[in-house]
N, C-alpha and C positions, 0 to 999 in steps of 0.2 A: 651263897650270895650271887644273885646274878648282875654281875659289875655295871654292865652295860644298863638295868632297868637303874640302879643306882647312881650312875652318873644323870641319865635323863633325870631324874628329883633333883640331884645335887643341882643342876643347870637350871631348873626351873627353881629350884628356892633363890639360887642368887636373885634370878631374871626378877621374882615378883617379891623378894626379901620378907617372903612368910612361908612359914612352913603349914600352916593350916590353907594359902589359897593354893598350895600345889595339890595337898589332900582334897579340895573339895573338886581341883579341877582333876583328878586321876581317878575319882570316885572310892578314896581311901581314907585313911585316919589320920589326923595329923602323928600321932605316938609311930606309925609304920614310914612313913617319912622319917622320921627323927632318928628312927633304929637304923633306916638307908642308909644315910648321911654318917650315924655313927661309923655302921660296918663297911662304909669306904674308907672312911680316917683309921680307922683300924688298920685297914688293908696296907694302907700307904704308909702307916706308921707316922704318920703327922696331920697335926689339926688344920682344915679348912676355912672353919666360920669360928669365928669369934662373937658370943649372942649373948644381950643385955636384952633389958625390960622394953627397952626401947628401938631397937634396932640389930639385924644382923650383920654381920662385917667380914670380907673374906680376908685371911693374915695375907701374909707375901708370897706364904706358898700356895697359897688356897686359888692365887689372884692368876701362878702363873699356869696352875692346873685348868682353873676355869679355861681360858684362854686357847688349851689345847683340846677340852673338852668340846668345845664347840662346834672345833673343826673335826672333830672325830663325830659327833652326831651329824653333819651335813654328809661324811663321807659315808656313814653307813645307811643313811636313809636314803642315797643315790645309789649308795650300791645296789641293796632291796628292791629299788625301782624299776633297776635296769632289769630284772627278770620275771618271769611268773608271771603270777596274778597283780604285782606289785603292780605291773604297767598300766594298769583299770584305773583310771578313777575311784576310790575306792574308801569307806571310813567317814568320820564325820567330820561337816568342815564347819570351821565356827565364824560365822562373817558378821561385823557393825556396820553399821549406815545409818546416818540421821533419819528421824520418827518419816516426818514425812514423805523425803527422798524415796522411805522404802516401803512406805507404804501405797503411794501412789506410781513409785518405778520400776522397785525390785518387786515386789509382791506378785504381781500380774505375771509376769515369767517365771515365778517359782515351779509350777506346775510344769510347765513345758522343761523344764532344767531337769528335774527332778524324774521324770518319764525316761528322757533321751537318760539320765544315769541313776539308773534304780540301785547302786550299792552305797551310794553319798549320802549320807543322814546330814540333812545342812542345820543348823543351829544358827539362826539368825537373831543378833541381839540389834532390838529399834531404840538406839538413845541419841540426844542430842548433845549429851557431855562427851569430852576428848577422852578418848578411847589410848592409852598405852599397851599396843600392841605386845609388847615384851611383858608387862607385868599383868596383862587379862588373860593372857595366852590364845588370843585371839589370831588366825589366821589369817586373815584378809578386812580392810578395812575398806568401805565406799566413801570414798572425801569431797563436796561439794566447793571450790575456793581455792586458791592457793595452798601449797601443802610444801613447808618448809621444814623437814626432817631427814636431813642427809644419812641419820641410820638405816633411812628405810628406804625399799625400793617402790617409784610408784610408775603407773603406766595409764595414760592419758586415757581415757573411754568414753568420752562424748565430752559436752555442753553443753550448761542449762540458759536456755536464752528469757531472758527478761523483761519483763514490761512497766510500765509507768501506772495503777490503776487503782480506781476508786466505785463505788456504787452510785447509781442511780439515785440512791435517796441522798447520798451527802452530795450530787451535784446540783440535786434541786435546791440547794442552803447555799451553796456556795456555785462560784464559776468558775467551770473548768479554766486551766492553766493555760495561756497559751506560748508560755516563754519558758526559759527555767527560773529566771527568776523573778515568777509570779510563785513557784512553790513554798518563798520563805510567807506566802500568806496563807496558806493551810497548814493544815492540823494532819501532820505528817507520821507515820507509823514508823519505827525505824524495829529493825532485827538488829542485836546485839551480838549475833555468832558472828557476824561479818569483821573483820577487820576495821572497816573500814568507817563502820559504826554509823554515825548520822551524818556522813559525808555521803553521797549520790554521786557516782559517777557514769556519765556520757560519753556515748561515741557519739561527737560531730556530725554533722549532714556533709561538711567540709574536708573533714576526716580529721585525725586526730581526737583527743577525748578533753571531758570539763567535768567539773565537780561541782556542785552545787554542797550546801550544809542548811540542812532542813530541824524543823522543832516540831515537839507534837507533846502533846499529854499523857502519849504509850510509847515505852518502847519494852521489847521483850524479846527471848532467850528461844521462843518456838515456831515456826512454821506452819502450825495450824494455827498457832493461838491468832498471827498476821491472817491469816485469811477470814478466820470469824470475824476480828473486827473489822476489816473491808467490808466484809458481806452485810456484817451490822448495821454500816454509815458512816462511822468512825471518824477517817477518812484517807487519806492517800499512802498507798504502799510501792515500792520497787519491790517486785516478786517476781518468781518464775512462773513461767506458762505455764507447765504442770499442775503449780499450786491451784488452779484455777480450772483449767481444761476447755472445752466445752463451754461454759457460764462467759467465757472470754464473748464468745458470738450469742449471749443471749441480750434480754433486754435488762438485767440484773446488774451488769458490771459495764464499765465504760474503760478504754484506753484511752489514757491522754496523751500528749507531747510525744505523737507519734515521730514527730522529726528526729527527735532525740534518743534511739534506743538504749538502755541501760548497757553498762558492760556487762555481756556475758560471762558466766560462772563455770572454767575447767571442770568436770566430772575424773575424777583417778579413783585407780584402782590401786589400794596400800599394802605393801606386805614386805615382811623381815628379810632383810638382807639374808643372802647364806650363797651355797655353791648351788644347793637344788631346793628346786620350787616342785612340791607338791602336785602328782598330775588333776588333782581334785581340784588346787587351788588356779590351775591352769586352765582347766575347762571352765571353770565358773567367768574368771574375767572374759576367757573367750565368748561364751557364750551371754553373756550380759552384753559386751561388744557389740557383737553381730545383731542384736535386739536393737538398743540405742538406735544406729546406723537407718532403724528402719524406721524410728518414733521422729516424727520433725521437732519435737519439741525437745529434746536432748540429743540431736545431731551436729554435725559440726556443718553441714549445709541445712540454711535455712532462716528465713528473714520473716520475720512472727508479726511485722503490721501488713505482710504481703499477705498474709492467710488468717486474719484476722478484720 
């Protein structure tokens, strides 16, 4: 029995409390899982999980094993790291980010990431659902928004700055806004991943922020799905500059209530508390960083009706 691959399973059955998603994430079977699990409780001579039709449970001994277990896998993966080849970047790193976020941010650097570390197999999963780092077994998460998770560690990496914007064809029907509240008389798009939902918030011209509460006939869960309907006619959305790009300065899309710029959106980089952070998962935010830094439209300097 080799203890140490078995404690890794025992650890990830808790973390995702199934024995088939550690099998599918280890590239094994759930029955060789199960037989791990047994041949540790064998070893220790007492039961760990406790498992019904409906869930599994760790006993008291299981809870205070887990516990030490943890700290024994952060101390051997630092150990390993500090010598060798360990030190490389190295293996495969499984990172989340919202569809669009990563498709119009992270995607473009993949290539250039991927060059500078040729032994990193990266596994990028594009979803717009909450991502539980502990129970995906997911590596590193991209979070656009406030991120309110004291288990986890995160590390600030740009901001997305935003604009007020509609199409050409819905301003020929209607008249641009020249106040905020002229917005409660359009047909307002609101995103639902926001917190903040169909509340609008501004930064002042005077400084300080204001909220506006907008209605509309759409509201939705996607980032593209906001942009097709802009570009449709629809009509007015707070979006990010990225969403957009480029079309911002054509004759397609219009920016309104430039006085009032939307509150900008924290860009973090998410990942599992422990002693040692993976040098894979190191260089990735590094070098997503250092990218950001250089795009105006996800930096932390930069004023989007001045270049617009």
């Amino acid at each position: 029995m080799d203890r140490l691959e078995c404690i890794q399973s025992f650890v990830r059955v808790v973390e995702t409390g199934s024995f088939s998603a550690v099998a599918r994430e280890l590239n094994t079977t759930q029955p060789t899982i199960s037989k791990q699990i047994a041949a540790l409780e064998d070893y220790l001579d007492m039961q760990l999980l406790t498992r019904s039709t409906r869930k599994l449970q760790l006993t008291q001994e299981g809870e205070r094993f887990f516990e030490h277990c943890q700290g024994l896998l952060d101390a051997a993966a630092e150990a390993e790291a500090s010598v060798g080849q360990r030190q490389k970047p190295i293996g495969i790193l499984r990172v989340s980010c919202p569809v669009a976020f990563g498709q119009y941010q992270v995607m473009p650097h993949v290539k250039g990431f991927l060059d500078r570390y040729p032994d990193i197999k990266l596994d990028l999963s594009l979803s717009d659902r909450f991502i539980d780092l502990l129970e995906d077994g997911t590596a590193l998460a991209i979070r656009v928004g406030q991120v309110n998770e004291p288990s986890l560690i995160t590390q600030r990496i740009g901001l997305t700055h935003r604009v007020t914007v509609g199409s050409t064809t819905y301003f020929r029907q209607h008249s641009e806004p020249q106040t905020l509240e002229e917005l409660v008389n359009h047909n307002c798009i609101v995103y639902t991943r926001l917190a903040t939902g169909n509340e609008w918030h501004f930064q002042q011209p005077t400084g300080g922020t204001t909220k506006v509460t907008v209605k509309g006939n759409l509201q939705v869960d996607s980032s593209t799905a906001i942009r097709e309907a802009v570009l449709s006619g629809l009509g007015i959305a707070v979006s990010p500059v990225w969403l957009f790009g480029d079309l911002l300065q054509s004759d397609h899309l219009r920016i309104v209530l430039k006085g009032y710029q939307p509150v900008p959106l924290p860009i973090y980089a998410v990942y599992r508390r422990g002693r040692f952070v993976p040098a894979k998962v190191r260089c990735f935010i590094e070098y997503l960083s250092t990218q950001f830094k250089l795009n105006p439209w996800v930096s932390e300097d930069y004023n989007v009706h001045q270049s617009t």
